[in-house]
LUMMARMI-962325 format. One line per 4 residues: their letters; for each residue x, y, z of C-alpha. Coordinates in steps of 0.5 Angstrom, whole numbers, plus 500, padded with zeros to 3 digits. Layout:
N
a> X:Y:Z ~ ...
REM end
This chain:
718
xxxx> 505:394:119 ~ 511:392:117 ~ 515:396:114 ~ 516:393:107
xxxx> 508:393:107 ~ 507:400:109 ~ 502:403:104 ~ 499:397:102
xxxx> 494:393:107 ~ 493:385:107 ~ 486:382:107 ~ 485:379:114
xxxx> 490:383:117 ~ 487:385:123 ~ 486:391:126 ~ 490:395:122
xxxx> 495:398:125 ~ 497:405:123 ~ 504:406:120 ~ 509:410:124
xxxx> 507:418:123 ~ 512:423:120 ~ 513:430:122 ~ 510:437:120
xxxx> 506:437:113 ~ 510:442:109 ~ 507:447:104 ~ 503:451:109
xxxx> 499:455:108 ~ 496:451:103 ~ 492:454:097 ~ 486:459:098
xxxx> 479:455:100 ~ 473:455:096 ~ 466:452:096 ~ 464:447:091
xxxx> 458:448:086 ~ 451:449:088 ~ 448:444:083 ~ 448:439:090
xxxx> 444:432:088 ~ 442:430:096 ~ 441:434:102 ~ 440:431:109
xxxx> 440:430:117 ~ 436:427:121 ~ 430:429:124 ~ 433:429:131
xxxx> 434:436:135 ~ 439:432:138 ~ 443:431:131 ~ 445:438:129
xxxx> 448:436:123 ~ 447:437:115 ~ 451:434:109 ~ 449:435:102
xxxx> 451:431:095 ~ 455:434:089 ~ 458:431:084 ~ 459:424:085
xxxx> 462:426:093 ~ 459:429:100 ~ 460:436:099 ~ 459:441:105
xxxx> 457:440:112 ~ 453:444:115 ~ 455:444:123 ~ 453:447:129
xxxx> 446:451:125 ~ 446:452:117 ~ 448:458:116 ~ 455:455:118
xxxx> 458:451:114 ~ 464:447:116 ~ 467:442:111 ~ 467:443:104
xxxx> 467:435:101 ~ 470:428:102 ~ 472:424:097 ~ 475:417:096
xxxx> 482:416:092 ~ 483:409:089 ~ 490:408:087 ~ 495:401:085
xxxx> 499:405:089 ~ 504:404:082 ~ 500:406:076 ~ 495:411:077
xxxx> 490:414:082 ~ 482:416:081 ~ 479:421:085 ~ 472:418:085
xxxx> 468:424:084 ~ 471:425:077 ~ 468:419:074 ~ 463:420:069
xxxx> 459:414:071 ~ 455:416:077 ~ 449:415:079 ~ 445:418:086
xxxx> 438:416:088 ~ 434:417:094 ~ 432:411:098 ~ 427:413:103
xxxx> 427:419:108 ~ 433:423:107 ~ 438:417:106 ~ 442:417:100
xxxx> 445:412:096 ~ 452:414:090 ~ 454:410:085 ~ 461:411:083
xxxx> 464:406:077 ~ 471:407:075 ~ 471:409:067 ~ 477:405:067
xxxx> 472:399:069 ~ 478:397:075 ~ 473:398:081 ~ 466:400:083
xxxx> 464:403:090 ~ 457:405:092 ~ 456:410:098 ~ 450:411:103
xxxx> 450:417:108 ~ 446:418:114 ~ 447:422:120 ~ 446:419:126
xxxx> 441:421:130 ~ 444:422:137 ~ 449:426:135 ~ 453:431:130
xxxx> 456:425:126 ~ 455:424:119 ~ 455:417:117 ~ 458:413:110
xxxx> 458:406:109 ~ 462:405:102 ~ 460:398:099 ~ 468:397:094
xxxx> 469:392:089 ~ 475:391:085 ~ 473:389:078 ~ 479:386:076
xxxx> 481:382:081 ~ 486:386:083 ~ 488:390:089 ~ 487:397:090
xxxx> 487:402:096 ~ 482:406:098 ~ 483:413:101 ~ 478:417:105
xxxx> 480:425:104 ~ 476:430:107 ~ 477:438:107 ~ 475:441:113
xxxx> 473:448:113 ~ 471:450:120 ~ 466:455:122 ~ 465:457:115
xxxx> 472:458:114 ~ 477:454:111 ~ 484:458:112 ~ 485:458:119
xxxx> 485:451:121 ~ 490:445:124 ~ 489:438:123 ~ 493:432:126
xxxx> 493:424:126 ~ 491:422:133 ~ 493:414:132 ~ 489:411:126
xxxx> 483:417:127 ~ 485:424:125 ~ 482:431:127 ~ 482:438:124
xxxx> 480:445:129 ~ 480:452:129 ~ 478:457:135 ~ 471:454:135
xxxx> 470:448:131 ~ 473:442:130 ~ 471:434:125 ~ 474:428:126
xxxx> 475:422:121 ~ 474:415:123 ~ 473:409:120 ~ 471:402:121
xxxx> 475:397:120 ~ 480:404:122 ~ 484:407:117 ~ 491:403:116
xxxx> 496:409:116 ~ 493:417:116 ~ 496:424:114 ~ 494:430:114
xxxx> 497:436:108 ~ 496:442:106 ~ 491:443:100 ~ 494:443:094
xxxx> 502:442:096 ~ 502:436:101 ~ 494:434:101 ~ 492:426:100
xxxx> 489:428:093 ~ 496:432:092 ~ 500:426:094 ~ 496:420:091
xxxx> 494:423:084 ~ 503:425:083 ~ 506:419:086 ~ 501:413:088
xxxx> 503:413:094 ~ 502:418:101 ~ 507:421:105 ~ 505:420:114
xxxx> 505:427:117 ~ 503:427:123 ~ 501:435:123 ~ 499:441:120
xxxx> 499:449:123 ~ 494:455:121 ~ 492:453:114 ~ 487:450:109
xxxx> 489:443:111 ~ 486:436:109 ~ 485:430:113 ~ 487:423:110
xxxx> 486:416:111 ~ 488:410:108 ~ 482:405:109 ~ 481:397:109
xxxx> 478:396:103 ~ 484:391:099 ~ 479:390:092 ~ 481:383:092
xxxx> 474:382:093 ~ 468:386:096 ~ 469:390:102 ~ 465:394:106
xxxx> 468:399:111 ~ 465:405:116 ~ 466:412:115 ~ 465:417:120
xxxx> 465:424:120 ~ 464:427:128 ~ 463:434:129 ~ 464:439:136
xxxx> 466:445:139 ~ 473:441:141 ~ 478:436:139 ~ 475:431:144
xxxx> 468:432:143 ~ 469:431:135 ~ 472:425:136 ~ 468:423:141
xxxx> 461:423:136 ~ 466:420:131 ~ 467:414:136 ~ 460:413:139
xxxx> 457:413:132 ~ 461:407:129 ~ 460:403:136 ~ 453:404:135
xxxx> 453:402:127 ~ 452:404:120 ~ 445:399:120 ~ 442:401:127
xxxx> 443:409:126 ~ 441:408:119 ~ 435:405:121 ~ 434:410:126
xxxx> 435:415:121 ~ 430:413:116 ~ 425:412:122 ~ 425:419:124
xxxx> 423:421:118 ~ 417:417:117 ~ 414:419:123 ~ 415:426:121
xxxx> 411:424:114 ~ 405:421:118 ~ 404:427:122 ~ 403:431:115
xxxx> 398:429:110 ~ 398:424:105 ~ 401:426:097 ~ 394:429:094
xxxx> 391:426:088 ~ 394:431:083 ~ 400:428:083 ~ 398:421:079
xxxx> 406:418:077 ~ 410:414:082 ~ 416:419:080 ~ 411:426:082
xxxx> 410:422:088 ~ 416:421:091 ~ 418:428:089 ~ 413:430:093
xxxx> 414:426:098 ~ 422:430:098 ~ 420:436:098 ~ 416:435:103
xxxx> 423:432:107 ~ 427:437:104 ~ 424:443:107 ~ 423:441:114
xxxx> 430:440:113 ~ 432:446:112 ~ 429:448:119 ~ 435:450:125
xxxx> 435:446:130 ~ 438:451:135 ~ 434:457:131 ~ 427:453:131
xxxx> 422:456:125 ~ 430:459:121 ~ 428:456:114 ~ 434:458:110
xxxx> 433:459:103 ~ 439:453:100 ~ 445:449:103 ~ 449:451:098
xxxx> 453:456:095 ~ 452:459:088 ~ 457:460:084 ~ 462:458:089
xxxx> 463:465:093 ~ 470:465:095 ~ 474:463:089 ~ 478:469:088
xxxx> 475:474:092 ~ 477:473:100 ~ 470:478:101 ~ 466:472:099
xxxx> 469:467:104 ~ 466:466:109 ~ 460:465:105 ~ 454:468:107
xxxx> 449:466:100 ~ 443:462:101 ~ 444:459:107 ~ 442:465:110
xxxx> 434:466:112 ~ 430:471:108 ~ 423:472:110 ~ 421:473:103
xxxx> 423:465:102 ~ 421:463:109 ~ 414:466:107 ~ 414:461:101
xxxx> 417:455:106 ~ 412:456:111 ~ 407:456:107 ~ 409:450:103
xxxx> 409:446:109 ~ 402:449:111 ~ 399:446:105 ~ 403:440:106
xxxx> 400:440:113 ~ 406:442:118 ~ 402:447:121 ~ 407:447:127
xxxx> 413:450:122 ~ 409:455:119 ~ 407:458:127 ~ 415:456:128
xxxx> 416:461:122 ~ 411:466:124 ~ 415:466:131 ~ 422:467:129
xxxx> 420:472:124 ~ 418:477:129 ~ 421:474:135 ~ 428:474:132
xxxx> 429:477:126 ~ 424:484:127 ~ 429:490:127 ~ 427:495:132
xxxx> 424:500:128 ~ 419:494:125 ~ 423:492:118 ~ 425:485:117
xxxx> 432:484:114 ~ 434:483:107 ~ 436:476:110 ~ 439:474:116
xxxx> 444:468:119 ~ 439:464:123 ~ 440:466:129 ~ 438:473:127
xxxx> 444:477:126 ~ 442:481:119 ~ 447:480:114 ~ 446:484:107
xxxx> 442:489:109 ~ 438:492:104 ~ 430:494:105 ~ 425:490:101
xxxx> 418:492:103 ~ 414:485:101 ~ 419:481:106 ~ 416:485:111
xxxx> 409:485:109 ~ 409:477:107 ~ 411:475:114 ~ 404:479:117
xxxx> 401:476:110 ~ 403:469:114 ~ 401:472:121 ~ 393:473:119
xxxx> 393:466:115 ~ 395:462:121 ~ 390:466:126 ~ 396:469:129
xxxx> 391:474:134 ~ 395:473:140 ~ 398:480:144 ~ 405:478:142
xxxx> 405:477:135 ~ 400:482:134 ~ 406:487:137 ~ 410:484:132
xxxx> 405:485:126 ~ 403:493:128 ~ 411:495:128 ~ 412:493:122
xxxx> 405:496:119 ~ 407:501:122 ~ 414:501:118 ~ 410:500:111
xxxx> 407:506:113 ~ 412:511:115 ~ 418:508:109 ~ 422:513:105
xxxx> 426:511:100 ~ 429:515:094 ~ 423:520:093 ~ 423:522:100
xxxx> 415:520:102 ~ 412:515:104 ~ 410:509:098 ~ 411:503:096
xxxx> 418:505:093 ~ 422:500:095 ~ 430:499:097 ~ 429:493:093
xxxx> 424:489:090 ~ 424:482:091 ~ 429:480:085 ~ 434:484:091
xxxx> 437:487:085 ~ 433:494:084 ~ 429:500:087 ~ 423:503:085
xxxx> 416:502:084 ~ 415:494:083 ~ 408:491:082 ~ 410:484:085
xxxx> 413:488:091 ~ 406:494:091 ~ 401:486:091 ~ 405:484:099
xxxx> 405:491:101 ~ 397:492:100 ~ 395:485:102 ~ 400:486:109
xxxx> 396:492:110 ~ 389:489:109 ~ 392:482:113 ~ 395:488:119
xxxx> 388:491:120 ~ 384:484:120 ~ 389:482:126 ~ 389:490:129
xxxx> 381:489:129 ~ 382:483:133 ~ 387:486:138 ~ 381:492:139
xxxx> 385:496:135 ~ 380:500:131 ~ 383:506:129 ~ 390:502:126
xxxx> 386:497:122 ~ 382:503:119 ~ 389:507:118 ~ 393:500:115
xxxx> 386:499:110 ~ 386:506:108 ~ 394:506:106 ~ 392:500:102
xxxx> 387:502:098 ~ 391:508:096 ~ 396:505:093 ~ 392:501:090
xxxx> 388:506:087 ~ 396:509:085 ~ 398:502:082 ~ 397:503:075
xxxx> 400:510:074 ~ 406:506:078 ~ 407:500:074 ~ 403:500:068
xxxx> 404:503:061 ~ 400:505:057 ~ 405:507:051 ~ 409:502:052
xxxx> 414:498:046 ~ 410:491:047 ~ 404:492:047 ~ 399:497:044
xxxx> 395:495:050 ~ 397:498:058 ~ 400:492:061 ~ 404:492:067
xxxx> 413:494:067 ~ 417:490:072 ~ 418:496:076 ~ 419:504:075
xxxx> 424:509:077 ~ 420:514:078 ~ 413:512:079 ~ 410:515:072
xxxx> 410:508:067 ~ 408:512:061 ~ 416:515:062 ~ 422:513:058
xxxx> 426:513:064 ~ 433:509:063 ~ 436:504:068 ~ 441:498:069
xxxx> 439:492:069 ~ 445:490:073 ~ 450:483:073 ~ 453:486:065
xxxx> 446:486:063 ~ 444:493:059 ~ 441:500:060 ~ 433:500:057
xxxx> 427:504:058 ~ 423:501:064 ~ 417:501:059 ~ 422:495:055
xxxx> 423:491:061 ~ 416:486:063 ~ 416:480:069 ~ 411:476:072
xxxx> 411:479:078 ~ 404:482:077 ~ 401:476:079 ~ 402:477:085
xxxx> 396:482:085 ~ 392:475:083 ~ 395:470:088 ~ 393:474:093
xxxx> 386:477:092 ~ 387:484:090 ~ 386:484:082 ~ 381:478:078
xxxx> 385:474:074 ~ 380:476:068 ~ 383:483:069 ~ 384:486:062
xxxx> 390:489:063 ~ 393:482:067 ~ 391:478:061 ~ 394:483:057
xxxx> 400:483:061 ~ 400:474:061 ~ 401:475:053 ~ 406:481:054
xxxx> 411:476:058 ~ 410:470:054 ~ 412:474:048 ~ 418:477:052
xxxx> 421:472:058 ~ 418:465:056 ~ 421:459:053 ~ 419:452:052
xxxx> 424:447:053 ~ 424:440:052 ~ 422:440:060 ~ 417:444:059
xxxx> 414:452:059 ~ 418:456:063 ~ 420:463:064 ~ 426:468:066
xxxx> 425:472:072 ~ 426:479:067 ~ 427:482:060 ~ 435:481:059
xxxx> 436:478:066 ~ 443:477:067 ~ 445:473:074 ~ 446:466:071
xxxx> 452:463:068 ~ 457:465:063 ~ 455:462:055 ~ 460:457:056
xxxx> 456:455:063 ~ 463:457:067 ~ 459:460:074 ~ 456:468:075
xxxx> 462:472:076 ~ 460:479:080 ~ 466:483:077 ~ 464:483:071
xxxx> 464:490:067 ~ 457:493:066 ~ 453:491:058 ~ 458:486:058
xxxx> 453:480:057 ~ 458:476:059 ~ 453:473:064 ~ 447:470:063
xxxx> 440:469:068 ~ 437:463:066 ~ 429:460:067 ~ 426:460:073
xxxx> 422:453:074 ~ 419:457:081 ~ 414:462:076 ~ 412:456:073
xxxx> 408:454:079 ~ 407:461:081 ~ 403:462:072 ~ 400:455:075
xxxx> 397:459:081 ~ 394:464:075 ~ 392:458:072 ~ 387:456:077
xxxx> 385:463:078 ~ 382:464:071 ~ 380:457:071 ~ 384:453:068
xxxx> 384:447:072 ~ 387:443:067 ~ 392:448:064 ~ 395:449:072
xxxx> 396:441:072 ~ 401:441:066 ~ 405:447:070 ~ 405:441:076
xxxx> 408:436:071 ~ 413:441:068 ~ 415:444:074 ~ 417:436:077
xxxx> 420:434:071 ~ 427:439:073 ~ 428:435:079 ~ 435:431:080
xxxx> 436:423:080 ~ 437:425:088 ~ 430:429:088 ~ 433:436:089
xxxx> 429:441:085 ~ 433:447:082 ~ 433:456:083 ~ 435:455:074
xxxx> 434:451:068 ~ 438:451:062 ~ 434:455:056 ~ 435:457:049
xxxx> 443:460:051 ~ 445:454:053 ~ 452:453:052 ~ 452:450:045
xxxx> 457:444:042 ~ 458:442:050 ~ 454:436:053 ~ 450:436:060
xxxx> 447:443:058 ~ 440:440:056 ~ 435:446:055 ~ 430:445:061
xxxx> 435:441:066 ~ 438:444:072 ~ 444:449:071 ~ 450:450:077
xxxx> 445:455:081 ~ 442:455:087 ~ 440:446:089 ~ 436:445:092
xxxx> 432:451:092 ~ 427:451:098 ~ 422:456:095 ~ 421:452:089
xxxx> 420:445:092 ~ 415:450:097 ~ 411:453:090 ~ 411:445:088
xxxx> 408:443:095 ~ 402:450:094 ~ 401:447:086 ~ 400:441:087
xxxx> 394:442:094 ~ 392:449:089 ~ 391:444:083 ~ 387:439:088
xxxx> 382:444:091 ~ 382:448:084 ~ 383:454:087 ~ 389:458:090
xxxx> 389:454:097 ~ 393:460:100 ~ 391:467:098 ~ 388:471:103
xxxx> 381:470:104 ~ 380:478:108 ~ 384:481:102 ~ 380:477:096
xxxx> 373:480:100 ~ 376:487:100 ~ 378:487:094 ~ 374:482:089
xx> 369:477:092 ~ 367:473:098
REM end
């Protein structure tokens, strides 16, 4: 490129040539990495084993990329910057036109206009299904008639860990590695002059956003470091151009994806991309009936997609919970980064996942599940962990006994008789048997209940318990194992007949009548024992704290739905927990439940001092589908249908379903806080596209399709 020309690429001018490289970028080591929200509008990958590579949406960008498994992000974002090299430059992502839709499969489509009017983009990802390359093909369109450049920025933060990386300019291509991990940015037509920088000094988006004009560094050491190229795109009239983001163990490697990637073509990986999913949605079943609109039918359709995204492809049955970070772990508190959060496996979502893809008829996910659970995750002395990385490796390590009894729950609803999974079973029956806690004897007092945020005797987390013990001596019968299966249904029967005087009060504040506590410290629901809440939330007497978590004991066959105390206790929590919003009836997980935002919507903060309320949990759609699991219990086919509805409605443009919504705390005076729309918590949740999967096939049977028969005809009826 001729000198007086330099920053500023010709229409016709090809190829582009890349401008001469200066030194090494200063500013080192650049301001600490975060992530970005959680609120993530797509999620995709192909369905390759091949491919294993993940990239979400957010705010108008592609945000984080997952490589080489899911518990590993490695890119933090890639935004484009559009500059008159003179006078202004716009980070695309902060427009506040932006639109983002789905257009088959997992392929996503953002649409991006300037709010200047000067220019236009449109952006469709892909991955490429023969490697670990992400794929953005960028439509430009100058509104002005004017010229404008385009720059590509990305942020790498390689193996989940943005403050150790290098990145250099290697001709008109550009790559960023650490010891293990390393991307490289290509485009086509190639980029006409690159730069590498350190965030928030020498960066492109630093640069371009300052001046108008970017500075050619060739290098940048150990740091948080950003890639920059500027690409083809002049805007004197429509231009479309390449972007290829190539993951690998090495420089070489990642190159080599980027390259391959753009040789085969954005339309021909496109095409492939979109038919692997295809094929996969002709091996499940067709949308049910009880979805009549086409926007209910599409969201299914993704959910469906979704999940059987969230599976490892090196870790086969490792369904993590969400490929995102709420409240951005890591901003301020180097304990945070890396990141562990959602994109780990619990077993308690990987049972609701399993199960949602059991019911949409992927009974090979569910069966994958069932092996990693107790092939990989199982801890020798029979427990699960609280939550592991995907290749098993235990993260936070509290006990929560129903993610151990859930998996054997899901064992015997998939006919798992065979030796090696009934060995996995009996160790952890045999776990659920002999566990201390706190009190120092053998109960169902659990480290932690499934909310992960207290101890004690919980409703929700008695119900696992007992229908694994029931579901254990099912597979222990099966195994020739008689006097086991006798042991684990005597076990259960005893706490059951223990149940009420653990967690339902009869002199309780909230009702004359006895209704179920959300859990109790001490085993004894008539006492006034005080506890925390925890996350700035209050000290109250456990009789004043009601959730959902009773139902449980319905889904999963061991109390009637037209139990007097169950119905009772419905009538307690929706005086107590529930909201309608203009969305819909929805519910927080408990009395004062402090894991949400702030008031002004700003993120969780876990710094905050106790009964501070200064934050502030909001509605959980996922109880929605779990209250319309009850409906159909009791009957009330009609009344469960409208929970679908409702549940389907809180879903993004781009199809992704939420872990909260807004509700009467919705920070007031300020726009895009509708009650009933999604907050900055974890999107997509995999547990509620899974509850919105079991509703929609639970409201088409009119009945709750997954509660263990063997539980309800020990307890109830056949």
């Amino acid at each position: 490129m001729l000198p007086a020309l330099a920053g500023v690429l010709i229409a016709g001018l090809v190829p582009a040539v890349a401008a001469a490289q200066g030194g090494e970028a200063p500013g080192a080591p650049g301001t600490h990495p975060s992530w970005l929200p959680a609120d993530k509008t797509g999620f995709g990958t192909a369905r390759d084993r091949a491919s294993n590579v993940w990239f979400t949406l957010q705010g108008g960008r592609l945000s984080e990329i997952y490589y080489p498994d899911l518990s590993t992000p490695s890119v933090r974002s890639l935004d484009l910057v559009v500059t008159d090299g003179k006078s202004f430059a716009a980070v695309d992502s902060s427009a506040r036109s932006q639109q983002v839709r789905r257009t088959g499969g997992l392929t996503y489509e953002q649409t991006i206009t300037d709010d200047q009017r000067r220019w236009k983009l449109r952006k469709t990802y892909v991955t490429d299904p023969a490697r670990a390359s992400v794929l953005i093909d960028v439509d430009f369109v100058s509104l002005t008639g004017r010229p404008y450049q385009v720059h590509a920025v990305a942020d790498p933060d390689l193996t989940n860990e943005g403050s150790d990386d290098s990145a250099r300019s290697d001709g008109v291509n550009l790559v960023a590695s650490d010891a293990k991990t390393a991307a490289a940015l290509t485009a086509e037509p190639a980029f006409s002059r690159t730069s590498v920088g350190y965030a928030g000094s020498s960066d492109g988006i630093t640069q371009l956003t300052k001046s108008f004009t970017l500075k050619d560094y060739a290098g940048a050491a150990k740091g948080n470091v950003l890639l920059t190229g500027q690409t083809s795109a002049d805007g004197v009239r429509s231009r479309d151009f390449t972007l290829s983001l190539g993951m690998g163990a090495s420089d070489s490697e990642a190159l080599a994806n980027a390259k391959a990637s753009q040789r085969r073509g954005f339309a021909d990986a496109a095409r492939a991309y979109d038919r692997g999913w295809k094929q996969y949605l002709r091996q499940v079943k067709d949308v049910p009936s009880s979805l009549k609109t086409k926007r209910e039918r599409d969201l299914y359709q993704a959910s469906v997609l979704m999940l059987a995204a969230s599976e490892d492809k090196i870790h086969q049955g490792a369904l993590i919970a969400s490929p995102s970070m709420p409240w951005r772990f890591g901003d301020n508190d180097p304990e945070w980064s890396p990141s562990g959060t959602y994109h780990l496996v619990w077993p308690r979502d990987l049972y609701q996942i399993a199960t949602g893809l059991l019911a949409a008829g992927d009974r090979d996910a569910a069966n994958r599940s069932v092996d990693y659970m107790f092939g990989t995750q199982q801890l020798p002395d029979g427990h699960l962990p609280q939550n592991s990385h995907v290749d098993g490796t235990p993260y936070w390590k509290s006990v929560q006994l129903d993610e151990t009894a859930l998996p054997i729950v899901l064992a015997q609803q998939l006919g798992r008789t065979d030796a090696r999974t009934w060995q996995g079973v009996r160790k952890a029956a045999e776990f659920l048997l002999s566990y201390k806690a706190g009190n120092g004897h053998a109960s169902p007092y659990s480290q932690q209940e499934r909310w992960e945020e207290q101890d004690g005797y919980s409703p929700s987390t008695i119900a696992a318990v007992i229908a694994g013990l029931v579901c254990a001596a099912d597979l222990a019968k099966a195994n020739g194992a008689a006097a086991d299966a006798k042991r684990y249904l005597g076990t259960a029967d005893a706490f059951k007949a223990k149940l009420s005087r653990w967690t339902v009060t009869t002199n309780g504040p909230l009702s004359k009548d006895p209704y179920f506590v959300r859990l109790t410290k001490d085993g004894d629901a008539n006492s006034g024992t005080k506890y925390n809440l925890g996350n700035s939330s209050v000290t109250m007497d456990q009789r004043a704290v009601t959730d959902a978590g009773f139902l449980e004991l319905v889904r999963l066959g061991i109390y009637r739905a037209d139990d007097p105390v169950i119905r009772n206790s419905v009538k307690v929590t929706d005086a107590d927990i529930a909201f309608t919003t203009p969305t819909g009836q929805f519910w927080h997980r408990y009395t004062k439940d402090g894991y949400g935002e702030k008031a002004d919507g700003s993120p969780w903060d876990y710094t905050f001092p106790a009964e501070s309320r200064t934050t502030f949990g909001r509605l959980w759609p996922l109880l929605a589908g779990e209250r319309g699991e009850y409906d159909l219990a009791a009957g009330d086919r009609g009344t469960a249908a409208k929970r679908l509805r409702d549940l389907g409605r809180v879903s993004s443009s781009g199809d992704t379903m939420p872990e909260q919504v807004w509700d009467e705390n919705a920070p007031s005076g300020q726009t895009g806080f509708p009650a009933g729309r999604p907050t900055a918590s974890a999107t997509p949740l995999a547990w509620t596209h899974a509850q919105y999967l079991r509703l929609a096939w639970s409201v088409e049977a009119g009945k709750v399709i997954e509660q263990p028969r063997v539980v309800r005809c020990h307890y109830l009826s056949c």
